[in-house]
Every structure is written in C-alpha cells, then in structure tokens.
C-alpha positions as CSV (number, residue, x, y, z in Angstrom):
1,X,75.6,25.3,-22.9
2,X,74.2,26.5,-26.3
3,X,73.7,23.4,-28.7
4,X,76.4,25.0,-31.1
5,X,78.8,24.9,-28.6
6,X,79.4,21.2,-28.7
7,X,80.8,21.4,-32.2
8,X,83.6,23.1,-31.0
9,X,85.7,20.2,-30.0
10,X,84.9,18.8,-33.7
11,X,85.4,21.6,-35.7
12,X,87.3,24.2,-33.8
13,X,86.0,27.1,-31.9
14,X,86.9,29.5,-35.2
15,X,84.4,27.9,-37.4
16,X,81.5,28.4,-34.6
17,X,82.7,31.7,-34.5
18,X,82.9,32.7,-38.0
19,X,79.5,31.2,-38.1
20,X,78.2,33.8,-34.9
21,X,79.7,36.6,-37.2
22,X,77.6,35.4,-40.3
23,X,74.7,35.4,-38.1
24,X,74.6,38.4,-37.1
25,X,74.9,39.8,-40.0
26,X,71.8,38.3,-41.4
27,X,70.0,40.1,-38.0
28,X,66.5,41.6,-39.6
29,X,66.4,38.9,-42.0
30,X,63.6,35.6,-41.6
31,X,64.2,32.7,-43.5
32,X,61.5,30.4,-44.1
33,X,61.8,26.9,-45.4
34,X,59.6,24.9,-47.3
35,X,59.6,21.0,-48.0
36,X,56.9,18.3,-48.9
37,X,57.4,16.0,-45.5
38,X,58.2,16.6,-41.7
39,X,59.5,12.6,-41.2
40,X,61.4,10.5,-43.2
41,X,63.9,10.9,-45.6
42,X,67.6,13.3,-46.1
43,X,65.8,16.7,-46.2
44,X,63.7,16.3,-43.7
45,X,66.4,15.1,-41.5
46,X,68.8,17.7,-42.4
47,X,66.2,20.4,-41.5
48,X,65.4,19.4,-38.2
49,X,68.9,19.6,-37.2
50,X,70.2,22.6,-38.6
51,X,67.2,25.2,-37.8
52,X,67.9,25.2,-34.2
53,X,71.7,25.8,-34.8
54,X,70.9,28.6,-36.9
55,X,68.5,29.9,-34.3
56,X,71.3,29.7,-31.7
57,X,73.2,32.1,-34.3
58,X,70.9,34.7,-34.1
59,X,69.1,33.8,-37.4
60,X,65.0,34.1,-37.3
61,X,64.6,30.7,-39.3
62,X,61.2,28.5,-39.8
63,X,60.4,25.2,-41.8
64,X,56.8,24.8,-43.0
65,X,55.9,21.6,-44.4
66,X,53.1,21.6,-47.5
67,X,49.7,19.1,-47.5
68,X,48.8,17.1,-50.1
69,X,46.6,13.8,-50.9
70,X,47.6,10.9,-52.1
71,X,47.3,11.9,-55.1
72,X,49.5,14.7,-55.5
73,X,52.3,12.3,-54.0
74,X,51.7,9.4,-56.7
75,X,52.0,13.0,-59.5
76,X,55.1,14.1,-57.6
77,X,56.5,10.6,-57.3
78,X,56.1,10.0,-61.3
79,X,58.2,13.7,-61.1
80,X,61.0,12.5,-59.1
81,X,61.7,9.3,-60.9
82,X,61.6,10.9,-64.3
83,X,64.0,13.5,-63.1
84,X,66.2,10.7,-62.3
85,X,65.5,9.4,-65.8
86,X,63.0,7.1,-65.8
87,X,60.2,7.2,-68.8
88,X,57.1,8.8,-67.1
89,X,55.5,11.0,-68.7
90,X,52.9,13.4,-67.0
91,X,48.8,13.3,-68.2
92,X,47.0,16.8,-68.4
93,X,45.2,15.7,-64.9
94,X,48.5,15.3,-63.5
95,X,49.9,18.5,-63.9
96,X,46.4,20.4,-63.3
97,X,46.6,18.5,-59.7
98,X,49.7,19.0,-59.0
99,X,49.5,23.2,-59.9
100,X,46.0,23.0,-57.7
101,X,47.6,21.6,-54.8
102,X,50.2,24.1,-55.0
103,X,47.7,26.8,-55.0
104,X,45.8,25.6,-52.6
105,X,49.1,25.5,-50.0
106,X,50.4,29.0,-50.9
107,X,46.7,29.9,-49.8
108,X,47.1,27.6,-46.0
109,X,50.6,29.4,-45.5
110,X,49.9,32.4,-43.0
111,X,52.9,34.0,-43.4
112,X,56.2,34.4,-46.0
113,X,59.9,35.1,-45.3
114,X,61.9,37.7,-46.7
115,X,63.7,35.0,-48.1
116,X,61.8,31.5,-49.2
117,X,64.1,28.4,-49.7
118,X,61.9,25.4,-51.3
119,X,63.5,22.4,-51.5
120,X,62.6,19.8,-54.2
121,X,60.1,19.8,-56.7
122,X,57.0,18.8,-54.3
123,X,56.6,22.4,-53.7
124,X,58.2,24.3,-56.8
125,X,55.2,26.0,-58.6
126,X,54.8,27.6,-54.6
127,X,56.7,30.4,-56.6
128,X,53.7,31.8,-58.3
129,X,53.6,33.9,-55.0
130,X,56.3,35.6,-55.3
131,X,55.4,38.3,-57.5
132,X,52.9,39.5,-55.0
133,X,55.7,39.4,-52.0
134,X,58.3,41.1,-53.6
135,X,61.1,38.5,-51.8
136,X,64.2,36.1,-53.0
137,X,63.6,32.9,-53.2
138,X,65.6,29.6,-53.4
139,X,65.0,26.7,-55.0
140,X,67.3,23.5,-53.7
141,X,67.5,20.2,-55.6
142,X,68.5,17.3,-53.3
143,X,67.9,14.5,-55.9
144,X,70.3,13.2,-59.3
145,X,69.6,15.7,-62.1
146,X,72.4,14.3,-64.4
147,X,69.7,13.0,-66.9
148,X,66.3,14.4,-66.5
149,X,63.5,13.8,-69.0
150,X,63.3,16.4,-71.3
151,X,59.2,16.7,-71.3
152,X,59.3,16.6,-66.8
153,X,62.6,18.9,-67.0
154,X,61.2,21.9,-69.1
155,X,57.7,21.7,-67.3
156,X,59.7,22.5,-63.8
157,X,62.4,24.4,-65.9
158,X,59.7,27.2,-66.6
159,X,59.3,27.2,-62.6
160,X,62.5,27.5,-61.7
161,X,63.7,30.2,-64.0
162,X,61.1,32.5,-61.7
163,X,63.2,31.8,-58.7
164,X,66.7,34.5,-58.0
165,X,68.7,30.9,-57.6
166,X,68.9,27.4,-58.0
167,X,71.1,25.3,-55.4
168,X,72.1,21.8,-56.6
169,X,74.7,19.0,-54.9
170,X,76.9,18.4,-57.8
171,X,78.2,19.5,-59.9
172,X,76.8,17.5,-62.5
173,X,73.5,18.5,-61.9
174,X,73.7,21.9,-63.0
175,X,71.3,22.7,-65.9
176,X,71.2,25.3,-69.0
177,X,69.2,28.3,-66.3
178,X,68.4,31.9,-67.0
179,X,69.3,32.5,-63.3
180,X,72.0,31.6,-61.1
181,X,73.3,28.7,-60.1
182,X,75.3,27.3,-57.2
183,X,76.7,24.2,-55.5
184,X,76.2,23.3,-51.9
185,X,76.7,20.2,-50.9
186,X,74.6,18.5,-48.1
187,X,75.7,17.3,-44.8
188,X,75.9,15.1,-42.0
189,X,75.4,16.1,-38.3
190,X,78.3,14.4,-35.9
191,X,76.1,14.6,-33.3
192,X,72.8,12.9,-34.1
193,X,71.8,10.1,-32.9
194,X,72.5,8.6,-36.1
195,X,75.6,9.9,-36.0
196,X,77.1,10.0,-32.2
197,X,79.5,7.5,-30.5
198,X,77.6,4.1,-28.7
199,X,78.4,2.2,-26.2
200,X,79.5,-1.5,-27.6
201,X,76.4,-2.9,-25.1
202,X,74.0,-1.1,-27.1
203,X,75.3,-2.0,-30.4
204,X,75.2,-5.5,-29.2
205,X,71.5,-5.3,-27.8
206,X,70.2,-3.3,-31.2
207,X,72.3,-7.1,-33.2
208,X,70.3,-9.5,-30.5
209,X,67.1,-7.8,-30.9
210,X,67.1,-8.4,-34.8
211,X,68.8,-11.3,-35.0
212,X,72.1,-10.9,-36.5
213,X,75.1,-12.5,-35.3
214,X,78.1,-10.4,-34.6
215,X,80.2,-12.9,-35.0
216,X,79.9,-13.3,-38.8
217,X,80.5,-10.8,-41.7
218,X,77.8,-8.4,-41.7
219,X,76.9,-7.0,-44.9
220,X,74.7,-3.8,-44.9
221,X,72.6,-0.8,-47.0
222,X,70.6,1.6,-45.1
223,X,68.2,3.2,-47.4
224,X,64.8,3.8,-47.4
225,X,62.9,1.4,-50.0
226,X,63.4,2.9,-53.0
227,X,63.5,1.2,-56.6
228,X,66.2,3.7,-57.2
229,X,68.3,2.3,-54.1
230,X,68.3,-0.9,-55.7
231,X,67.5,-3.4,-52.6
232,X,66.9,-6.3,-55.0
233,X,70.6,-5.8,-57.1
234,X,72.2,-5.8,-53.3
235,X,70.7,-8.9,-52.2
236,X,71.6,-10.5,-55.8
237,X,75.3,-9.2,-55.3
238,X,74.9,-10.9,-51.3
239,X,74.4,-13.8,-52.9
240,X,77.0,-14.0,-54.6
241,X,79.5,-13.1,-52.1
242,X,77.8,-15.7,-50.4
243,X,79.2,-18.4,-52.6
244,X,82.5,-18.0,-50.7
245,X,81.7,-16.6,-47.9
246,X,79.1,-17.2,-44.8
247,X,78.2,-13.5,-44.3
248,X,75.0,-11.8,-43.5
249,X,72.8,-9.1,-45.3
250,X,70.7,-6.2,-43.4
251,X,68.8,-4.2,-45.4
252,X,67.2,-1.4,-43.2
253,X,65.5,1.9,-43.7
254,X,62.2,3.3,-43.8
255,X,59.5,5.0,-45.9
256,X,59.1,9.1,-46.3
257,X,55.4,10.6,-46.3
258,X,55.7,11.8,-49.6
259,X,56.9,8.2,-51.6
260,X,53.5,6.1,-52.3
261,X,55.8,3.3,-54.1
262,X,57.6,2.0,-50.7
263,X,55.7,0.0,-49.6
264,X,55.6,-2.3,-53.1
265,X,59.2,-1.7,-52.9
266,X,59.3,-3.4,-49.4
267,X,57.2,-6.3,-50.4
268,X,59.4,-7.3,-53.5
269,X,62.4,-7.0,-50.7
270,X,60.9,-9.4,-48.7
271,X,59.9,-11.9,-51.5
272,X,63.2,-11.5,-53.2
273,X,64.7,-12.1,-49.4
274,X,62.1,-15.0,-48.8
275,X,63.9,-18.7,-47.5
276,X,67.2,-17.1,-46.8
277,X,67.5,-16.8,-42.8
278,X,71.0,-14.7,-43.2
279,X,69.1,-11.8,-44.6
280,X,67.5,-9.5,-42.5
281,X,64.6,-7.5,-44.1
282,X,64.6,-4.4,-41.0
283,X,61.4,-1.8,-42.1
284,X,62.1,0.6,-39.5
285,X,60.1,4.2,-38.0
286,X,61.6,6.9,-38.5
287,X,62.6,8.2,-35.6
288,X,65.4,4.8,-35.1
289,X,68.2,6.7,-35.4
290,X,70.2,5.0,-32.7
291,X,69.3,1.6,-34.2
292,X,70.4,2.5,-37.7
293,X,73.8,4.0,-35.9
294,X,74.2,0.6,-34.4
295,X,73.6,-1.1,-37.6
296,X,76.4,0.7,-38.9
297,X,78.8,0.5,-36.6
298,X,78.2,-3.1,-36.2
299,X,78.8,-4.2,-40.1
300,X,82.0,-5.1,-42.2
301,X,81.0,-3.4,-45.0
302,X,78.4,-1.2,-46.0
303,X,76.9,-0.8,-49.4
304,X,74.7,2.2,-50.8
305,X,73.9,0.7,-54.3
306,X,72.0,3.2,-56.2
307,X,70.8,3.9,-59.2
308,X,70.5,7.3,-59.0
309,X,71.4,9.3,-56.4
310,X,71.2,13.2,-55.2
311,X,73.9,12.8,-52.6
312,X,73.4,9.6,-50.3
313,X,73.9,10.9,-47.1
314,X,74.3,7.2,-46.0
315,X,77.8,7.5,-47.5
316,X,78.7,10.3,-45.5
317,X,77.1,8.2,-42.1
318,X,79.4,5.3,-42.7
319,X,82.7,7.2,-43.9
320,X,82.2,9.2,-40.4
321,X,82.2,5.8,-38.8
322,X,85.4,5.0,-40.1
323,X,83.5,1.7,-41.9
324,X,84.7,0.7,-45.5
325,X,81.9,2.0,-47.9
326,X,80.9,0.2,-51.6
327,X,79.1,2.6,-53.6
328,X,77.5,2.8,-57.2
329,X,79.1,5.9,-58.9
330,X,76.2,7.9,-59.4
331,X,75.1,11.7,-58.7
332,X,76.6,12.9,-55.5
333,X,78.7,9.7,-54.4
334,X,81.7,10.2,-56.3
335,X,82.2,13.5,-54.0
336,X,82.2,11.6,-51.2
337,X,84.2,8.6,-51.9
338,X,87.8,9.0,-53.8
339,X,88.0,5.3,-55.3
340,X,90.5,2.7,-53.4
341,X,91.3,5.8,-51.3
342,X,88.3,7.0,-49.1
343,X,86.0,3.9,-50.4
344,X,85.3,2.0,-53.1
345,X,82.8,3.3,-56.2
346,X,81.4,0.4,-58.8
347,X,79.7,0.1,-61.6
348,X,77.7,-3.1,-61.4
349,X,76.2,-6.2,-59.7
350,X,79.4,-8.3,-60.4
351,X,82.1,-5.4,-59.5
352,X,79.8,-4.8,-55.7
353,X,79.9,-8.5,-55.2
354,X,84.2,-9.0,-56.3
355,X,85.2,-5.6,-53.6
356,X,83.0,-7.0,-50.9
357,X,84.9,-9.8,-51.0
358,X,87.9,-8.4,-51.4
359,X,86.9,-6.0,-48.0
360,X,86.2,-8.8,-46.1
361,X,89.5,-10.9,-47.2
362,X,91.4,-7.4,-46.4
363,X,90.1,-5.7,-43.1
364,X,93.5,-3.8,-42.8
365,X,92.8,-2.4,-45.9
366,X,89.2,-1.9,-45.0
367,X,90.0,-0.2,-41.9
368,X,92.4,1.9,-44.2
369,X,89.4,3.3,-46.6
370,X,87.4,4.0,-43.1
371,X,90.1,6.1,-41.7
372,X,90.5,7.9,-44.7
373,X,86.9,8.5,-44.9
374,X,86.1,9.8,-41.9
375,X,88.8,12.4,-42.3
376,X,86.8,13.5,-45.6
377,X,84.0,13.7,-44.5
378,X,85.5,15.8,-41.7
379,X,86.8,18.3,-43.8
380,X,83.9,18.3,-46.5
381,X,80.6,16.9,-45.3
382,X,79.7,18.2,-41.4
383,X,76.8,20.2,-40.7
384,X,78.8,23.1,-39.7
385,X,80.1,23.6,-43.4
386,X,76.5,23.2,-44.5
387,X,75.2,25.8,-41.8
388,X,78.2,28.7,-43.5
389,X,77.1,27.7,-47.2
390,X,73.5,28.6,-46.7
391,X,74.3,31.6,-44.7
392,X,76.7,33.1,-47.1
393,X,74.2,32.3,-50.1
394,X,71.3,34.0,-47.9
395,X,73.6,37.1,-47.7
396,X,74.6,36.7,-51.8
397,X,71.1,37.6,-52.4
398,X,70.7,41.3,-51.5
399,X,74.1,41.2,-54.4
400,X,73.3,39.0,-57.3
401,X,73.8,41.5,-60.0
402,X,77.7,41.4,-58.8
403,X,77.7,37.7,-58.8
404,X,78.6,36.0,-62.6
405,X,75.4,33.6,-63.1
406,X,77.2,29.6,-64.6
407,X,75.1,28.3,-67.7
C-alpha cells in the first residue's frame, strides 16, 4: 500500500485523488528544495514528510540541505531575530560572510531544478544563480515577518525581489514586493509519529520515565529553546497558577543545527527551573517524536507562549489531539486558534496564568476547545492541504503574467 493511501480514511479518497491528477500534471517537472538544516526544527520536519508523498504522486522532488560554520549560523541567527524585531544590526563582516557562504554552496550544489524553492533566509542570496539557469524560483518564509527591522529587511528585500514569488504563512506577513506574493499555510502530518494515535501504556511509560505524575495537572510547552518561545515567561505564569493549584510544568523540545543561542537558552531554563521538583526541564533529540506525542497527550493544558511566531506548528499538534491550547496571539497562531472557540489566544504573563486556571477548574469546557480544534485543524492544517498548495503554486509558475501580483 502506497504511503498516500493511508490518508484516505482521514481525508477522503477525492483529495488523494485530486492530488494524483495534480501530479501528473507537473510530469517533466523536478523540484528541488533547499533549507539550512536536515534535523530539528518545523521545516525540516515538514520536508521529510511531504517529499516522499509527493514522490508517490509522480512528482521528481529533492531536498538539499546547505553547509555552513558556525559562524554563518551566529550571522544568520542575528537575521532571524531581527526579522522578528529584535535590535540587531548586521557589521560589514557579517554580511560579507554570510554572501561568501552562500557562494560557496551554490558552487557544492551539483545539480538545479527547473524549479528552486528556498525556504528561509539561511539560503536566500543562493538566488544569484539564477540568472545563469534560466529557472523559477521560490522563496518561502516560515518565520513572524509582522515587524521586521527596517536595515535586516531591505538587505534580504533586494534578494527577494530577484525571486518569480514569495510564499509567506499569514497574512500579516506580506511585505511591499515587486513580485508576487502568496499565502500558504503550513501543516501538520496525522500520521507522524508526533502525530499518530498511542497506546495509553506508552503514554504512561514515556510520564514514568521522566518523572511526571499522571495523576496531577500537567502543564506543558513543546518548543525548542528559543528566547522567542519564551520558556522563562511560561515557567513565571506556572508559578503562578501554582499558587492555587498543585500542577506540574514540562517544558520539552530540542535544538535545530542552524540556532547557536539554544543552548544559553537551555541553561537559563534550567536555572530559572532550579529548586522546584514539579518542573520538568526535558532537552530532548530530535528524532523523539513519540515521546513529545506522549507528552501531549498526557497534559491538561498545553501552552505555546511566544513572542513571535511564524506559525507554531505545536498549535496545530495539540488542537489535532483534541487538548485545550493557550497561546500568545502572535504571527501565525491566531489562524489556528479562534479565541474561546478552538483555544484560547492571550496577551500576557498574567492573562496565560488566569485561563490555565480557568482550563483546569473547567475540563468540560476544555475538552470543548479540544474538539473544536481538532476539527480545525482537520479542515485547514493537514499535510494533504499543504501537499495541493505547493503543487498548484509549482504549476502557477509557467502563468505568472495572468496572475494579479498583491502589494
């Protein structure tokens, strides 16, 4: 049985087919993607999923991954945090390493796609090559672009405007471009081992093997660790809640090859955790997938507190578990969560800390927000969806002049 086939019972078996019929019409066509890291972290881990579905559909699709020292990372790093509006500003040596490691990468590549999708801004100024190949390129922003810094954004703007289209996950993101812009949101795959039904004996083992007692509230934010995932404001809301009620905290995630900052992140966790035996501090590899499903499925509430934020695919992961979701109402989240109806959005510290109370005080109405969210992210948020959007925008290429560009 073909991998794609399993969806069928999820989505229905016109969806698969609709997608067979896109497939095949993009027969001739190679489609090569390009990132900054093979491990860790939402693109890499939407990637690996959805190039062997497309493969099944008849779709000649590769993923290369670029190289780069550690210090291109630390230069790309100071990048992403001042595209989520931070005040980092970029020295001369910075940007000459960070155009030379490009270079250098377009140079290792052996061989280009008739159509190049780069995702993020690790490999953006790869576009100097396309002048020579004579192909479309895509370039996809997975991260919150609401408030760039003006200095970071026009250096990647001039970039960008070489590529046929930009791709971003909201709507908010969308930026004053010369070319054209669309929205595709990102996705979660129902059958990952993140994402998959467990048995309630492995759930229990994954709880015994850390620690946590299932028989108290469990409190939990799966993120890597991030500054901009805001660990420390979670465990200062915990404690809080924690006033009234004897609940548990599990922070748990891991690190991405391309962030030099997590492991400082990780260390203020801990310190901020220190003398506190209810919270549990989980730095986990990246392949855990079944343990962070468990984690899930085992809490009362789950939390995804960020700052800033390109989507939070952790939303999507908790929703499809039918688990009541608090979330900071930033970038991409408010697509997934309609407040009091599919979840609950907030603002600050204090307003996380008064609805987890309030979740934990109400599991009717908790189970209520689950239910609902699951059936969003149904509808919106499954691979599947993601799998049509990229192949319909892969086929909108060969017709851009027919398409009106948004500015």
């Amino acid at each position: 049985m073909r991998l794609i086939d399993h969806y069928r019972s999820i989505v229905g078996d016109q969806i698969v087919e609709e997608l067979f019929l896109l497939g095949k019409r993009l027969q001739g066509k190679t489609i090569q993607n390009i990132n900054s890291t093979a491990l860790g972290g939402g693109v890499a881990e939407i990637l690996s999923r959805m190039i062997p579905l497309m493969a099944e559909l008849g779709v000649e699709v590769w993923w290369d991954v670029i190289h780069g020292d550690n210090e291109f990372f630390e230069v790309t790093k100071k990048i992403h945090n001042a595209l989520h509006g931070v005040d980092i500003g970029l020295s001369h040596d910075d940007l000459q390493h960070f155009l030379a490691v490009n270079k250098k990468n377009t140079q290792k590549l052996q061989r280009w796609g008739d159509i190049v999708f780069v995702h993020d801004p690790q490999p953006v100024a790869l576009i100097k090559k396309k002048k020579k190949l004579q192909n479309k390129w895509l370039w996809r922003c997975h991260i919150d672009f609401s408030r760039p810094r003006p200095g970071v954004w026009r250096l990647l703007q001039k970039f960008i405007e070489k590529y046929d289209t930009a791709v971003f996950s909201a709507p908010a993101f969308a930026r004053k471009l010369k070319i054209r812009q669309v929205l595709v949101s990102p996705s979660i795959d129902p059958l990952s081992d993140k994402n998959k039904e467990l048995g309630q004996v492995f759930i229990d083992s994954v709880l015994k093997r850390f620690g946590i007692d299932k028989e108290k509230p469990i409190i939990t934010q799966i993120s890597r660790f991030d500054y901009l995932k805001d660990p420390v404001g979670v465990i200062r809301a915990y404690r809080m809640v924690k006033k009234y009620i004897d609940c548990q905290l599990v922070l748990a995630g891991g690190g991405a090859t391309d962030d030099p900052e997590g492991a400082g992140v990780l260390e203020e966790v801990k310190n901020a955790a220190e003398g506190d035996k209810d919270i549990f501090v989980l730095h986990l590899p990246p392949d855990s997938h079944l343990e962070i499903n468990a984690l899930q499925r085992s809490s009362t509430v789950i939390l995804q507190k960020s700052l800033r934020e390109g989507f939070g695919l952790t939303v999507c992961e908790a929703l499809w578990k039918e688990k009541p979701v608090i979330a900071s109402a930033v970038g991409g989240i408010p697509l997934q969560i309609a407040h009091r109806y599919s979840g609950i959005l907030t603002y600050t510290i204090e307003g996380t800390a008064y609805w987890i109370k309030q979740l934990i005080h109400e599991p009717d109405y908790a189970k209520r927000l689950g239910v609902n969210g699951k059936q969003h992210v149904k509808n919106n948020f499954l691979i599947t969806r993601h799998i049509q959007d990229y192949l319909l925008l892969f086929l909108s290429l060969d017709n851009l002049s027919d398409v009106v560009q948004l500015s």
